[in-house]
N, C-alpha and C positions, 0 to 999 in steps of 0.2 A: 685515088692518089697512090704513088709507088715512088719511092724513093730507095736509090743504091748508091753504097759510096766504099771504096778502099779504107779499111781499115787497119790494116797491117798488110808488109810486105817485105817479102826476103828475094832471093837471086830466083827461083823455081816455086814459090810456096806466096800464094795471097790470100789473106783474107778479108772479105767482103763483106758488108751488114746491109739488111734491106729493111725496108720500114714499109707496110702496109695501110692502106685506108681502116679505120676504127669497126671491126663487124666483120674482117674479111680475113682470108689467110691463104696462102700456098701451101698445096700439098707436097710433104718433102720425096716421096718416091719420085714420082714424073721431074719434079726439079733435079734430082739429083741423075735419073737417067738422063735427060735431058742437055745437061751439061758436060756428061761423060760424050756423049757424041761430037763435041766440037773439037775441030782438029787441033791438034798441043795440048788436051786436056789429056794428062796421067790419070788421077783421082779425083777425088769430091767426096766431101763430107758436108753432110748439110747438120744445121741444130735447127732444128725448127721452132724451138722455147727461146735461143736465143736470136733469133730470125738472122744466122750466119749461115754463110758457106764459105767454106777453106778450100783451096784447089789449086793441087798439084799439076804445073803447067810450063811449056816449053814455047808458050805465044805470048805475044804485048800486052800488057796488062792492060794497055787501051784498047783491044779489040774484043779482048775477053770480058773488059767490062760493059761493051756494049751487046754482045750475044747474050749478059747473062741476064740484062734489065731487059732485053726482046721476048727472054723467056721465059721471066717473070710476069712481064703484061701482059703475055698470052696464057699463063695458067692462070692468072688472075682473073681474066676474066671469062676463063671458062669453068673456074672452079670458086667463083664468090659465093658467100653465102653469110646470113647474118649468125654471128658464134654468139653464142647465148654465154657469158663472163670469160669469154677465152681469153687468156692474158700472156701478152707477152714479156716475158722477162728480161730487163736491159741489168745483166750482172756484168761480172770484169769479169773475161775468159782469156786475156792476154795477161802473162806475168808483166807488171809495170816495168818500162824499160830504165835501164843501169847506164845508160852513155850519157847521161848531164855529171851524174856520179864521176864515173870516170872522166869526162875533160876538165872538171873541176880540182880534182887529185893530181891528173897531170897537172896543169895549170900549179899549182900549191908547191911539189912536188923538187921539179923544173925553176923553180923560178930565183933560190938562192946560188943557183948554179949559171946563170945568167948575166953578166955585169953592166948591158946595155938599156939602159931605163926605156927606150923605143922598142925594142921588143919584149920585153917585159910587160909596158902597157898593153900591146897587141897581144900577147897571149893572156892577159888577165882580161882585159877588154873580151876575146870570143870565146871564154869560159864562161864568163858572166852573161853573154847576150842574152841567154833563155830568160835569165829573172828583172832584167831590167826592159825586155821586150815584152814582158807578161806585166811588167809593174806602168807601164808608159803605157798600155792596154787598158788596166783596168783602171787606172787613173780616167782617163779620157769616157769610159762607159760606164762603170761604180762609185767616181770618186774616189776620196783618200780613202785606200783601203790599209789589212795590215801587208798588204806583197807591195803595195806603193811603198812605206815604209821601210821595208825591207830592201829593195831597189834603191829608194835614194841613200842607203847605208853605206851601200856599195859603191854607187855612181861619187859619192864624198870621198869612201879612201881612194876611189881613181883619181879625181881628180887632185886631193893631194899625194899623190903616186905614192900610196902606199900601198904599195902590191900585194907586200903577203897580210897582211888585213883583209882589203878584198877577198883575195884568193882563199885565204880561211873560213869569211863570214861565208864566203859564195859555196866552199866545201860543205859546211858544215849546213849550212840551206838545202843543198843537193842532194846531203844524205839521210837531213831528215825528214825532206818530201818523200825519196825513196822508201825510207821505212813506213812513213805513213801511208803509203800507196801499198806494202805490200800487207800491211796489219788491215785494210778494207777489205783488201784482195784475200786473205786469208778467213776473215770473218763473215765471207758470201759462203764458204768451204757448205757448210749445211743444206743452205739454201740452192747452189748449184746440184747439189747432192738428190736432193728431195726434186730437182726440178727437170732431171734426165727425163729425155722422151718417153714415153708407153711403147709400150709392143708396139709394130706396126702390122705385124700379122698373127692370124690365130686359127687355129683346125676347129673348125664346128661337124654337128652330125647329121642328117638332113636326111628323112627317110624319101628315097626316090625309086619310083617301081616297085615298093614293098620293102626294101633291103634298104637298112643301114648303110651310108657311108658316111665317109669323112672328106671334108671338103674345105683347101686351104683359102681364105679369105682375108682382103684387107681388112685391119682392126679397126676401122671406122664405117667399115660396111655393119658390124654386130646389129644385131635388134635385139631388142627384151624378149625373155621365151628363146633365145637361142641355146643349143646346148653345146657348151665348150669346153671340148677337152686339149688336156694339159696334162703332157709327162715331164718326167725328173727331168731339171735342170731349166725348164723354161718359166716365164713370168707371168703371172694371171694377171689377164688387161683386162676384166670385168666385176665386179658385185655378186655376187650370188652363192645359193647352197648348191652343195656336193647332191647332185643324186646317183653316180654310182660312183664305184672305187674308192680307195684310198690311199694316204701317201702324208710324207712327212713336209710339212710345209715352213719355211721360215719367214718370221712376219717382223724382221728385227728392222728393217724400213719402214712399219709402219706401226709398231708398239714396243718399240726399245728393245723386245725381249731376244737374247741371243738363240736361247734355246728350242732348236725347232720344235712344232706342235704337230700331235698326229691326229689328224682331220679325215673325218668319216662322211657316212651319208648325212644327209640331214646337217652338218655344220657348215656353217658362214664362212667363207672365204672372201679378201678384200684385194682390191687389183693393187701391182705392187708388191706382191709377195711372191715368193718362189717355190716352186716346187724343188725339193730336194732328194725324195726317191716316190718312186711312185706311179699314176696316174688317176686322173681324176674326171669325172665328166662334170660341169656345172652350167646349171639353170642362171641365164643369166638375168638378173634385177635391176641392175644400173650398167648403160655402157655410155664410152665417148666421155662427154663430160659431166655426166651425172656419176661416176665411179669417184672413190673416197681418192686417187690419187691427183685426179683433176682437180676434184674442189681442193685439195692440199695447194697445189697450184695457185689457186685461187686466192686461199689465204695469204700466203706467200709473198704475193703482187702487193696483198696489206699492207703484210711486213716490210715491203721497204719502203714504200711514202708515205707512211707513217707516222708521225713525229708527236714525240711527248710534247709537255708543257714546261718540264726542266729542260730537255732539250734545246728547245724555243729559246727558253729564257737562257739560257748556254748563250745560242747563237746572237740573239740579240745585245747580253752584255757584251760579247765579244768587237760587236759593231762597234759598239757603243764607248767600250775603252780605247778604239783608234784616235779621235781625233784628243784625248788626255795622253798620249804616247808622244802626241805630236807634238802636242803645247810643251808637254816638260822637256825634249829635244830642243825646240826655240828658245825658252826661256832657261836652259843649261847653257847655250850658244853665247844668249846675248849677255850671259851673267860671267861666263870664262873666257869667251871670244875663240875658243878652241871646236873645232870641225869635228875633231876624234872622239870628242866627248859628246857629241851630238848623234856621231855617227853611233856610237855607241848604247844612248839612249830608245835609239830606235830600232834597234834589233832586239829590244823586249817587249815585245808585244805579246797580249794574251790568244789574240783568235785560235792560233794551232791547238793547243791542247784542249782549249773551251769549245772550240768544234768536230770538233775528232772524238774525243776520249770517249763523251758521250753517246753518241750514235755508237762508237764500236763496242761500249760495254754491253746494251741494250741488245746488240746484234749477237754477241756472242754468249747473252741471256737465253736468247731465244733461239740458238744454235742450238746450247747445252738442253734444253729445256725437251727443243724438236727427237733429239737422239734419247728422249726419255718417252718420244710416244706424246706431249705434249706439243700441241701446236697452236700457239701464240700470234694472233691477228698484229703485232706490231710493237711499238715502244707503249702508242698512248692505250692499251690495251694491258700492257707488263703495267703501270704506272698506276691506271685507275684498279689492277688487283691489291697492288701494294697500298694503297688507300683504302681500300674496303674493310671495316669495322664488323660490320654486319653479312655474318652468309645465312643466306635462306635456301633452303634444302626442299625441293620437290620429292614426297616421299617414296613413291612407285619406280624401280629403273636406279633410284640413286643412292638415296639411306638402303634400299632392300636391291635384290639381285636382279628383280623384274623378272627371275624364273618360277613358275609357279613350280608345286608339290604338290602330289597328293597325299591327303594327311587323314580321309575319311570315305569308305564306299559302304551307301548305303542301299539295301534290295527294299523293294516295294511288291514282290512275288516270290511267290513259293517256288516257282519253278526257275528264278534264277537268286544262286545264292550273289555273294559278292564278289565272290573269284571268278565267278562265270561274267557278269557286268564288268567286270575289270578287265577281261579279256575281247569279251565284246568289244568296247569302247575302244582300247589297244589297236584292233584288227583293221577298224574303219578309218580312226585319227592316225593311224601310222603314215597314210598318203599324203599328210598334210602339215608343213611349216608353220604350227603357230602355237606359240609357249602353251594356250593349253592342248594342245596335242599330243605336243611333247612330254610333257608332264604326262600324262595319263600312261604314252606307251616309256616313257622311261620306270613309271613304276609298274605297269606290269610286267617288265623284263626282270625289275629286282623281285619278283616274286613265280620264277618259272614261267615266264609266257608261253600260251597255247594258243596260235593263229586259229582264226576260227573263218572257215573259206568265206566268202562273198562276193558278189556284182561288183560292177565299177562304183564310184565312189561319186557322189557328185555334191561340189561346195558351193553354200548358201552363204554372200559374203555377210559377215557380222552378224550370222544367224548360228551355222552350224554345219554340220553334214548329212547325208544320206544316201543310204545304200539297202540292198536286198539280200537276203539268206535265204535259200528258197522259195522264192517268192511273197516273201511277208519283208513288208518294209521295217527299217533299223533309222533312226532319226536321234541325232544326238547334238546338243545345244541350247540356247536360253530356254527359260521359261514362255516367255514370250513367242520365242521360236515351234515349241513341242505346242504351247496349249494354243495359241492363237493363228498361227497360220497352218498345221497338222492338227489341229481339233483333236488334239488329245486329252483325257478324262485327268483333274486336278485336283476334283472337289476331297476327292477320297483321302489323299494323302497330305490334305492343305495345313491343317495342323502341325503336323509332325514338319513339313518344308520349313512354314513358319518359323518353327524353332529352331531349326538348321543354320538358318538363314540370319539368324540375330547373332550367331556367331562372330559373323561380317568378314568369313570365308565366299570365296568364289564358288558358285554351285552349278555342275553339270549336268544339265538330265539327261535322259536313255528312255529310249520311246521302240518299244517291238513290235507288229503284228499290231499297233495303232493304241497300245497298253502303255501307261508307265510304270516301267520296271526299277528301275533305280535311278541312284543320284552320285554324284562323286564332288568332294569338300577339298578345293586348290586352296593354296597357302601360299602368298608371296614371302621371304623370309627376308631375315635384316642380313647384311652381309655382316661376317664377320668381324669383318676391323674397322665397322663405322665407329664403334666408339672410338676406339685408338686414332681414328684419324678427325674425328673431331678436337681430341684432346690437344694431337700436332695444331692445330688450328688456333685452339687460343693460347700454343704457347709461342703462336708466331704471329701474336696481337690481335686476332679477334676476339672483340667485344661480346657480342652474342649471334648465339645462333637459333634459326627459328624454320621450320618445319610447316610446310603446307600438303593438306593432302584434302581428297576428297570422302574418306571412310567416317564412319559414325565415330561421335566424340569420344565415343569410349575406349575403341582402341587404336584412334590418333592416341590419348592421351597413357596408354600402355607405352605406346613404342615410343612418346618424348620419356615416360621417364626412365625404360631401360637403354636409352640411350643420354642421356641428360642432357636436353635440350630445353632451351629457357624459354622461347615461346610457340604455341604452336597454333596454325588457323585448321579447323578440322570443316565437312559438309561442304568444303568448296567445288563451285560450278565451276570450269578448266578459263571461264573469261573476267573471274575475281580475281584471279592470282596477280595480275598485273596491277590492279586496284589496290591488292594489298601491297605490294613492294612503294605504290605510291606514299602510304598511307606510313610508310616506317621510312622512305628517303624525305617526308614533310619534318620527320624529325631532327632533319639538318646531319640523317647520318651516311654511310658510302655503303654501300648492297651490291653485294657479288651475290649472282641466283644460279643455281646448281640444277639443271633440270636435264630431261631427253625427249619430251613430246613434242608432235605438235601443236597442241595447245600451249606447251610453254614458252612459243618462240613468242608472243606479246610481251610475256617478262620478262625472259632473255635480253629481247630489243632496251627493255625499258630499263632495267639495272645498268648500277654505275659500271660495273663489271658480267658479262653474264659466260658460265661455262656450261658448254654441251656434253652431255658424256658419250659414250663409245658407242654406243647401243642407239642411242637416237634414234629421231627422228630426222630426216634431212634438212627441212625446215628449220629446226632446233638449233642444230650444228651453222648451217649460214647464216642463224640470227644473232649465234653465239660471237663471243670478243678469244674465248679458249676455248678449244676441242682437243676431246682426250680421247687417243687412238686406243688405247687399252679400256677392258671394261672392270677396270679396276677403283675405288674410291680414294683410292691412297694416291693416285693423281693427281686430285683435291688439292690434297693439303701438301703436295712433289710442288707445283704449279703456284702456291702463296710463297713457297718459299724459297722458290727461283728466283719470282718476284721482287721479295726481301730481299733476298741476298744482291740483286744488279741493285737495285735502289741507293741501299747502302753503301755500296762500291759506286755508284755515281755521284751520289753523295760525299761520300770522303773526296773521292779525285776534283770535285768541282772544287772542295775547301782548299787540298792542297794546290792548284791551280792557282786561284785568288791568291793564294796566300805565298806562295814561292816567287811566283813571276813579278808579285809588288815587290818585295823583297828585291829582287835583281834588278827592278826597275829603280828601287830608290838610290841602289847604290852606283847604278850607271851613271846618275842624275847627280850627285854629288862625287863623279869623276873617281869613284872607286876601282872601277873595272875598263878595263879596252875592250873598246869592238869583239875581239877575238873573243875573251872570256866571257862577255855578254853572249855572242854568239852560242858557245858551249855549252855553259848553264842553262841557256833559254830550250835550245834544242835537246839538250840532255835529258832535261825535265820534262818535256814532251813526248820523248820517245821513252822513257821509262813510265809514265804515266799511259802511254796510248799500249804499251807492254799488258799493264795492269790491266786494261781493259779488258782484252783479247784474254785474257785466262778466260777460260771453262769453268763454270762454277758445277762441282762436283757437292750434292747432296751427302748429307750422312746413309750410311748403308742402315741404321738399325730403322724396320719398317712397321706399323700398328699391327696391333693381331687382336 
């Protein structure tokens, strides 16, 4: 299925929107080459995300509409394929147009200057047509709505020619649609932001005939294991570590932070970010749509069909006060016998502000929220955080940094002290991306590192390493890994491990020439400002907080109490944790769950609320309702209080809403106000509320430490 249709148009400039079968998509090069070749085409812009093309053109916009749906069903169907959550995003990319504005001002205007009541009708009459042709519309397909209402307002003072009443109500209709149209339009700003195309192309390096080159390639050609390099000024379309070079990179698209970072070998780079000086090569891990700015995308498509439960209940009351608009209109009618005061009572209707304010405050929650590095699955996602009572902290990744440290090396031989095991280990695990690797060659750097030559290096996944120094093999990793698959000797040192070992640190072994020679004691630490940001937390109303982990009860119950957390489950299997969230939302209470594995996405799923942190797991993050682009924990408690804060401002705007527009309604109804001033008041209130919305909700700067 393919669908094209004009969506804007000027004297030389159209644009176009296409709609695709669900699973499938056009690639935008070929299409945009493609349409460059048709005679009278000047340019072309394609958006692929928002499935337009704008084209600069000197032919009939009937013939070019039909070369461009030929060229569409021929890439279509040579380039289908099923997209695994590809989304396309229907945002506003047209500024809303000003010409009802304007013939309605003229109309208003013009019309005391007029003395002929027959022209007078005819210019109020096709100023008016838009809202009495949308109100006879949706009469016929909605029923009484509030634009029927609003039309027969109008259509009353025509008919008793009362011009500049029309002409006012009809003004003052035109320009508050207008604003409302552009306060939507304004509060996508983020979300079109976040939703610019990817690179389309990328330099890879591809050893051919011996020798390095580099090799320009479509960005959707990439594969995992490719290596991509990126100099200053261009955009990383992949996932993956640096393994050569360096360069300053800015990640303020995709963690708030302004301030570029300088990124080495061995550090993670996320697509979406820029190089700023530099170059860089990178291992790629995620491409196409599995990189952190597709799934952003992803979320995004959430965000907008989405809808809270106050929202809901917005839009439903708003239905639901049309036909009490109506009645008190009729029965002001048949109680005064007066048209103007009828006409008047029905230009106060609630719908505008009760369906607007809300969706835009939410939207512009979750704007403010985006530009902090948080990204927010939707309204009813913002709604169930702000109801959460209860957070449950997974403690690996989230309370702690999830970076190990070395904090103990210990020798099992004379012949190597600790320094020497230390450097060992360093030499082998340097080749290798995985927190304990890192750990081991980041402390052997803060202690004078001395490489110590060896063989190629070969990884044993979830076991360990190995490699050879001379021909005597070097094996480093679990217990399990050294004594049972290398039959290496334990008996000797099993004591002393033992006790090492009830510490309930992480322990490395070091295997030589088929010996065990030492061990080395990692240490996950708490981040620093988890207390601090626990505290933000219950002073922005949670209730309690409780703590899951899998380590011995004892120092689970160390780290709740230097952190002071009120409950904690310690010795848990990674597929309890969802059993327990059960087990505390049976208490009738609302659970936000803070994790990054993939074992946590069950609980994730199954919380009122669930947040992924930066570092995840990819699982985690798609199971998550929040994902936090920073690997920061103050996040946490940025993202409860976003929350709060739109809640409270939808909140208030829904009271003042009820409460203003009865107000104007009572006094149209008891013949207080005209048409005109009803008009005024009603729209005023609307656009000064739908104002409020659209503010930015800016956090306090002081942050946990």
């Amino acid at each position: 299925m393919l669908a094209l249709k004009v969506l804007h148009h000027t004297n030389h400039r159209t644009r176009f929107g296409y709609r695709c079968e669900q699973g499938c998509r056009v690639s935008p090069i070929p299409l945009r080459i493609a349409i460059e070749e048709i005679e009278g085409v000047e340019s072309v812009r394609v958006n692929d995300i928002l499935n337009n093309v704008i084209v600069v053109h000197r032919c009939e916009v009937s013939f070019l509409e039909q070369r461009i749906y030929e060229i569409l069903k021929t890439l279509l169907t040579k380039s289908s394929y099923t997209a695994s959550q590809d989304s396309y995003i229907a945002l506003r990319d047209e500024i809303p147009n000003s010409s009802e504005v304007v013939r309605a001002a003229t109309s208003l205007v013009i019309e005391p200057l007029i003395k002929t009541e027959m022209i007078n009708l005819v210019f109020a009459s096709i100023a008016s047509l838009p809202i009495l042709k949308s109100g006879v519309r949706e009469l016929l397909t909605e029923g009484i709505t509030s634009r029927v209402l609003e039309a027969m307002a109008i259509a009353i003072s025509l008919y008793r020619q009362d011009f500049r009443t029309a002409n006012s109500a009809n003004f003052m209709l035109s320009l508050g649609e207008y604003i409302e149209e552009m306060t939507m339009y304004k509060s996508d700003d983020l979300i079109k932001e976040l939703s610019k195309p990817q690179v389309q192309e990328a330099w890879i390096e591809k050893l051919i005939e011996g020798k390095k080159e580099r090799i320009l390639v479509s960005a959707n050609q990439l594969n995992i294991g490719d290596i991509v390099v990126i100099g200053a000024g261009n955009t990383i379309c992949v996932d993956g570590h640096i393994v050569a070079g360096e360069g300053l990179v800015n990640q303020i698209s995709m963690t708030g932070e302004a301030t570029p970072i300088r990124k080495v070998r061995g550090d993670r780079v996320l697509s979406g970010t820029i190089i700023e000086e530099g170059e860089i090569k990178v291992w790629a891990e995620s491409v196409g749509d599995g990189t952190a700015t597709a799934r952003i995308k992803n979320y995004i498509q959430e965000t907008l069909v989405q809808k809270s439960s106050i929202q809901l209940s917005a839009s439903k009351m708003a239905d639901g006060l049309v036909p009490v608009t109506l009645g008190l209109a009729i029965l002001s009618y048949f109680y005064s016998q007066d048209l103007t005061r009828a006409a008047s009572v029905l230009q106060a209707d609630y719908s505008c502000a009760l369906k607007l304010a809300t969706p835009v405050a939410f939207k512009a929650a979750i704007g403010s929220a985006g530009k902090s590095g948080i990204i927010i699955k939707g309204a009813k996602s913002l709604e169930s955080l702000y109801e959460s009572e209860v957070f449950v902290f997974d403690k690996t990744g989230t309370l702690t940094k999830g970076e190990l440290e070395v904090i103990e090396v210990h020798s099992f031989s004379d012949r190597w002290n600790t320094e020497d095991i230390l450097n060992l280990s360093a030499s082998i695990e340097e080749h290798y991306f995985h927190p304990v690797a890192e750990a081991v060659v980041r402390a052997a750097k803060q202690k004078d590192f001395v490489h110590i030559h060896h063989d190629e290096v070969t990884f044993i996944v979830a076991h360990g390493v190995k490699s050879e120094i001379d021909g005597k093999s070097v094996v480093i990793g679990s217990q399990h890994f050294l004594e049972d698959d290398e039959k290496i000797d334990f008996k000797h040192q099993y004591g002393r491990i033992q006790e090492l070992k009830a510490s309930g640190h992480t322990p490395l072994f070091i295997g030589y020439d088929g010996q065990l020679v030492g061990m080395i004691m990692l240490k996950d630490t708490i981040r620093e400002n988890a207390k601090g940001v626990l505290s933000q937390l219950r002073q922005n109303g949670v209730k309690e907080i409780v703590m899951l982990t899998g380590d011995m009860q004892d120092k689970a119950d160390e780290v709740a109490r230097e952190l002071g957390i009120d409950r904690f489950f310690a010795e848990l299997l990674p597929t309890q944790k969802a059993d327990i969230l059960e087990l505390i939302m049976a208490e009738g209470k609302k659970v936000a769950f803070v994790g990054d594995g993939i074992n946590d996405a069950p609980a994730l799923i199954k919380a009122d609320s669930g947040i992924g942190m930066h570092k995840g797991a990819d699982i985690a993050k798609a199971s998550a309702d929040i994902v936090l682009l920073r690997d920061d924990i103050q996040s946490v408690a940025d993202a409860k209080a976003y929350a709060n804060a739109c809640l409270n401002k939808v909140n208030v705007g829904f009271k003042a809403t009820v409460g203003i527009n009865s107000v104007i309604l009572g006094l149209a109804t008891l013949g207080k106000l005209s048409p005109i001033q009803t008009a005024f008041l009603h729209n005023g209130t609307t656009i000064v509320l739908l104002l409020n919305a659209l503010r930015g909700i800016k956090l306090s700067k002081k942050r946990s430490v």
